[in-house]
C-alpha positions in Angstrom: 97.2 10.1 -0.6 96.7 12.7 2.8 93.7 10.7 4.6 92.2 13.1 7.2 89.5 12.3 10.2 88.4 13.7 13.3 86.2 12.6 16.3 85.0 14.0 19.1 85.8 14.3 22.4 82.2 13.9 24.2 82.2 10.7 26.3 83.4 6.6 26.4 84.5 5.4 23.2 80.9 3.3 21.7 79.7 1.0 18.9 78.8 3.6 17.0 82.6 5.3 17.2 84.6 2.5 16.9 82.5 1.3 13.2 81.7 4.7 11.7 85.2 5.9 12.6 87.3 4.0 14.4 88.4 0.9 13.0 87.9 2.0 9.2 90.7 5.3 10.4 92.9 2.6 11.6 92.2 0.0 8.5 92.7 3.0 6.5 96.6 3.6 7.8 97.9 1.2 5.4 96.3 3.4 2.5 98.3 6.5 2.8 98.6 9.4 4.9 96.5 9.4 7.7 95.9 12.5 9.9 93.2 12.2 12.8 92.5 15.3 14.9 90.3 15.3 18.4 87.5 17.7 18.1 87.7 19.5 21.1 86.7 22.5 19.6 83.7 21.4 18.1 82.7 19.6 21.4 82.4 23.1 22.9 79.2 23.2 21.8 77.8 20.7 23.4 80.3 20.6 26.4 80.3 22.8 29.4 82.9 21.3 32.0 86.6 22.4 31.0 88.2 19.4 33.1 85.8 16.9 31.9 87.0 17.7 28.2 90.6 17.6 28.9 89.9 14.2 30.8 88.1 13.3 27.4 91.1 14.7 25.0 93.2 12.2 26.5 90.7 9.6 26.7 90.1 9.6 22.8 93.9 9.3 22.0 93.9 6.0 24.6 91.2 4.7 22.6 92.5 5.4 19.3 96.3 3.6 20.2 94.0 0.7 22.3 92.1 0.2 19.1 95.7 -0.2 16.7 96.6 3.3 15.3 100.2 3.6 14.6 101.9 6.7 16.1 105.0 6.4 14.0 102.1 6.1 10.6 99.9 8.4 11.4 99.3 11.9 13.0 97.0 12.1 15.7 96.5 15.9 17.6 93.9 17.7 19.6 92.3 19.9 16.9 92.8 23.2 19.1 96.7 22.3 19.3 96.0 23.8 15.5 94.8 27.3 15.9 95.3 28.6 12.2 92.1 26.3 11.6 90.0 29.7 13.1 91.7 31.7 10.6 90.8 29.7 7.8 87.0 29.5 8.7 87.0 32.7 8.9 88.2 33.3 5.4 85.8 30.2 4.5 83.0 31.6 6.1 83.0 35.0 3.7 82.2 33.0 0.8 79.7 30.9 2.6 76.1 31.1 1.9 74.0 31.6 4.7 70.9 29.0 2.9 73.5 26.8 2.3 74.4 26.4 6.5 70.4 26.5 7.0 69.9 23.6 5.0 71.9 21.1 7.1 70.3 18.2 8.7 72.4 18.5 11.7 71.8 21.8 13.2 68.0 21.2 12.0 67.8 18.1 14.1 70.0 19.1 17.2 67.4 22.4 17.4 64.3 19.5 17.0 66.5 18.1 20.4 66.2 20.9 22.2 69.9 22.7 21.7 70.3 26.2 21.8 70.5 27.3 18.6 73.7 29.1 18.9 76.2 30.3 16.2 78.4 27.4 17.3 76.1 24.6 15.9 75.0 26.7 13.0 78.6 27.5 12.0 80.0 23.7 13.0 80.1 22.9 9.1 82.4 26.1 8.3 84.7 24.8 10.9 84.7 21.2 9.8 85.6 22.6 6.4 88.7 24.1 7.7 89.8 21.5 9.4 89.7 19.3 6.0 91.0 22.3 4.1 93.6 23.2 6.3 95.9 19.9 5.5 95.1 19.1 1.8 93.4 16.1 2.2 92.2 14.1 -0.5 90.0 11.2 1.2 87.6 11.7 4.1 85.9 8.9 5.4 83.0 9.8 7.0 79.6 8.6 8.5 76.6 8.6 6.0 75.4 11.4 8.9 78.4 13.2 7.4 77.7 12.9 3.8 76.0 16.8 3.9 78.8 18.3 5.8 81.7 17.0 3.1 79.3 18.1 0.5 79.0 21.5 2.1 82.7 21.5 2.5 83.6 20.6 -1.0 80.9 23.3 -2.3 83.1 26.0 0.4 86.1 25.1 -1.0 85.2 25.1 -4.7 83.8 28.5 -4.2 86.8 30.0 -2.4 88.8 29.1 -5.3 86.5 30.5 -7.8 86.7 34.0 -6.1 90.7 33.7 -5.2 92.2 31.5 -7.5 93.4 27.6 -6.8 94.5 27.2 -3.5 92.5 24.5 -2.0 92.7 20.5 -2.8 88.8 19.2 -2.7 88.6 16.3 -1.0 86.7 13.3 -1.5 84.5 12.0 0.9 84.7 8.1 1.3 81.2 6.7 3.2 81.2 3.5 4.7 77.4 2.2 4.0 77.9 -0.8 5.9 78.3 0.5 8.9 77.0 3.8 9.0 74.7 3.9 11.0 75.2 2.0 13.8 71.3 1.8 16.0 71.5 2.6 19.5 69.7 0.8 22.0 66.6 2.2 21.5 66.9 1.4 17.3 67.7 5.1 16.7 71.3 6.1 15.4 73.6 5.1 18.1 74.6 8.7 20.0 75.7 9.9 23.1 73.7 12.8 22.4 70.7 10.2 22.6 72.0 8.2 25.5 71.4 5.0 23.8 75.0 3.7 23.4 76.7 1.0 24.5 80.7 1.7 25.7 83.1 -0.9 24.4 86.0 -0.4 27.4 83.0 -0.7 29.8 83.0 -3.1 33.0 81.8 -6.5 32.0 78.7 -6.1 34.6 77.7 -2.2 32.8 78.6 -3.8 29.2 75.9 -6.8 29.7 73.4 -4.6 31.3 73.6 -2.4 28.2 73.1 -5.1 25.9 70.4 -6.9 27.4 68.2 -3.9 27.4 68.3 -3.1 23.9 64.7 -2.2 22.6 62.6 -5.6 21.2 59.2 -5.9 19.8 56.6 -7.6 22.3 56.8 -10.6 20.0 56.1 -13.9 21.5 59.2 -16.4 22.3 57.6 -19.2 19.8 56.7 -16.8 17.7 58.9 -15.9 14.5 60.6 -12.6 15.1 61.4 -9.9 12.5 64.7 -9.4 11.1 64.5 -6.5 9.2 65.6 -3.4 11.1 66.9 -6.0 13.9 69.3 -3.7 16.5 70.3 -7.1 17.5 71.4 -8.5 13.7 72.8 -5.0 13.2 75.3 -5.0 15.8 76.2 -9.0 15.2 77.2 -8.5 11.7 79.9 -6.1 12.8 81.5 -8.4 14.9 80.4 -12.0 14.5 81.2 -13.9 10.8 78.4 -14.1 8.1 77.9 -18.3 9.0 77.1 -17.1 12.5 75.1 -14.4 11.8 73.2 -16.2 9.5 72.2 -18.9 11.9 70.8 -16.4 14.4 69.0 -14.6 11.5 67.7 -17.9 10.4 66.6 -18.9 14.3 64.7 -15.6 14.3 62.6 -16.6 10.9 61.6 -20.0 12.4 61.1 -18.7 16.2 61.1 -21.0 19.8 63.9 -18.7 20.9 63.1 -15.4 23.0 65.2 -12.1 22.5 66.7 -12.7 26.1 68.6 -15.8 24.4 70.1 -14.0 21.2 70.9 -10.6 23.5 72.7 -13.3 25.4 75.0 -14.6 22.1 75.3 -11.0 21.1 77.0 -10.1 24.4 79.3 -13.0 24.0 80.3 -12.0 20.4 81.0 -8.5 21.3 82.8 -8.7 24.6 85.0 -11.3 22.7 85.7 -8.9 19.9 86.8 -6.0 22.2 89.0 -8.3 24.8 92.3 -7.4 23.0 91.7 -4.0 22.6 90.7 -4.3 26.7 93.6 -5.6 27.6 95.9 -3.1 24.9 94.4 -0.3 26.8 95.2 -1.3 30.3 98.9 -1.7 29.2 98.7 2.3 27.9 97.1 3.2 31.3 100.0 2.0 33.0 102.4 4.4 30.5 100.2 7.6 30.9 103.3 9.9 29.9 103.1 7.9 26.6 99.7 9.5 25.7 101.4 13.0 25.7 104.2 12.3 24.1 102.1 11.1 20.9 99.8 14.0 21.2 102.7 16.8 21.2 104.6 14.5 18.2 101.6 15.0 16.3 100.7 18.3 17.1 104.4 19.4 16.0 103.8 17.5 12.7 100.2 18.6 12.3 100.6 22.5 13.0 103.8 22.7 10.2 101.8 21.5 7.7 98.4 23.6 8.5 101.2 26.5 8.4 102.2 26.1 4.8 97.8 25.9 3.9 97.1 29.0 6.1 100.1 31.0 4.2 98.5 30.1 0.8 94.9 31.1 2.0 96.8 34.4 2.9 98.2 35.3 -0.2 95.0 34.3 -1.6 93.0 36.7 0.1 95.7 39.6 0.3 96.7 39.4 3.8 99.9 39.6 4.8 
């Protein structure tokens, strides 16, 4: 089974990366296949410095190897080291209905932020369908966000076959509900887009600071305090076991204890979850010619693959 990812490039690894992708991408290594691509084009829509993306590029594939992926398992390459994949949305995109990009959540909600509403973000789910497309994947795990885009690329694909003939695999999306949706300091979905995240290889000092200001109710310290829709509980069940989790939930229902105390144990349980990874990374940092020697391995392996896809999608639609 091919397993295929991608993430991208647009700032600090945070909560939100590490559960929606991250750890189930490098869980997910002893299932198959794994291929995991850094976005960089699709980052260009939101990105305007050229250096600060390359110093992002290589940031991602520090996190990834911090965080356990396996080099010698898996495939991991910059997504632009893999330019066929603009060729293929390109034939993609002729058999794409227009209504069927408008409907998207994503580019819907980005305009509702303010984004220009450029053919870059309108387009993002014809690209995200080549890049699946493009190395016959069969499983994509993906954020519930997500669920529309692999939707939108299964519908693409099943419609490029119908007018060409068989030549794509379509791929199964595989959604995490658990953690999906990781809430952001503010209880919204965890972003940088949002500026509400919290950055796991951040100084102890900046990692507290983040997670004593997540966004409570004005409910009184003796006072029982709501657990449903708790930022707090959300991101303890990630990291803390269900015994301990269960006692602070249970603390919450009878009240006496402020926010400021559980923020406190919350801080605790994630800066103790990280502290391998931590100290993983800073090992890498000291090898920085490492990080480019697995990024060109994988691009090497990645590219001869997408080469035998894009040669099929040729034939398919009668170029030579």
């Amino acid at each position: 089974m091919r397993i295929l990812s991608g993430i991208q490039p647009s700032g600090t690894l945070h909560l939100g990366n590490y559960f929606g992708m991250m750890q189930p991408a490098v869980e997910l290594q002893q299932r198959g296949e794994c291929y995991y691509f850094i976005a960089d084009y699709h980052a260009l829509t939101t990105s305007g410095d050229p250096l600060l993306l390359k110093e992002r590029v290589r940031g991602v594939a520090l996190d990834f190897l911090a965080c356990g992926l396996d080099p010698a398992r898996t495939v991991l390459f910059r997504q632009s080291a893999v330019p066929e994949v603009h060729e293929l949305a390109w034939y993609l995109s002729i058999v794409t209905p227009v209504g069927l990009l408008e409907r998207c959540h994503s580019y819907k909600d980005k305009l509702a932020r303010g984004f220009s509403p450029n053919n870059g973000l309108f387009s993002y789910p014809v690209l995200m369908a080549a890049d699946i497309l493009l190395y016959d994947a069969d499983l994509v795990p993906v954020g519930k966000d997500q669920k529309q885009h692999m939707e939108v690329t299964r519908d693409i694909a099943a419609k490029f076959n119908e007018a060409f003939g068989a030549t794509f695999k379509i791929p199964e999306a595989g959604i995490r509900e658990e953690t999906a949706t990781m809430p952001g300091l503010d209880g919204l979905k965890m972003s940088k887009s949002y500026h509400n995240t919290i950055e796991i290889f951040a100084p102890e000092q900046e990692f507290r600071k983040k997670v004593m200001s997540i966004k409570t109710d004005s409910t009184p310290v003796a006072a029982p305090k709501p657990v449903e829709g708790s930022t707090i509980l959300a991101m303890a069940r990630c990291v803390a076991d269900a015994a301990t989790v269960g006692g602070m939930e249970e603390s919450m229902r009878r009240g006496g204890t402020g926010y400021g105390e559980y923020k406190k144990q919350l801080f605790g349980w994630l800066w103790d979850y990280f502290a391998p990874m931590r100290a993983r990374r800073a090992e890498l940092e000291a090898e920085p010619g490492l990080i480019d020697q697995v990024l060109a391995d994988g691009e090497k392996r990645a590219r001869e693959y997408a080469l035998t896809v894009i040669a099929r999608a040729r034939r398919a639609v009668g170029i030579k």
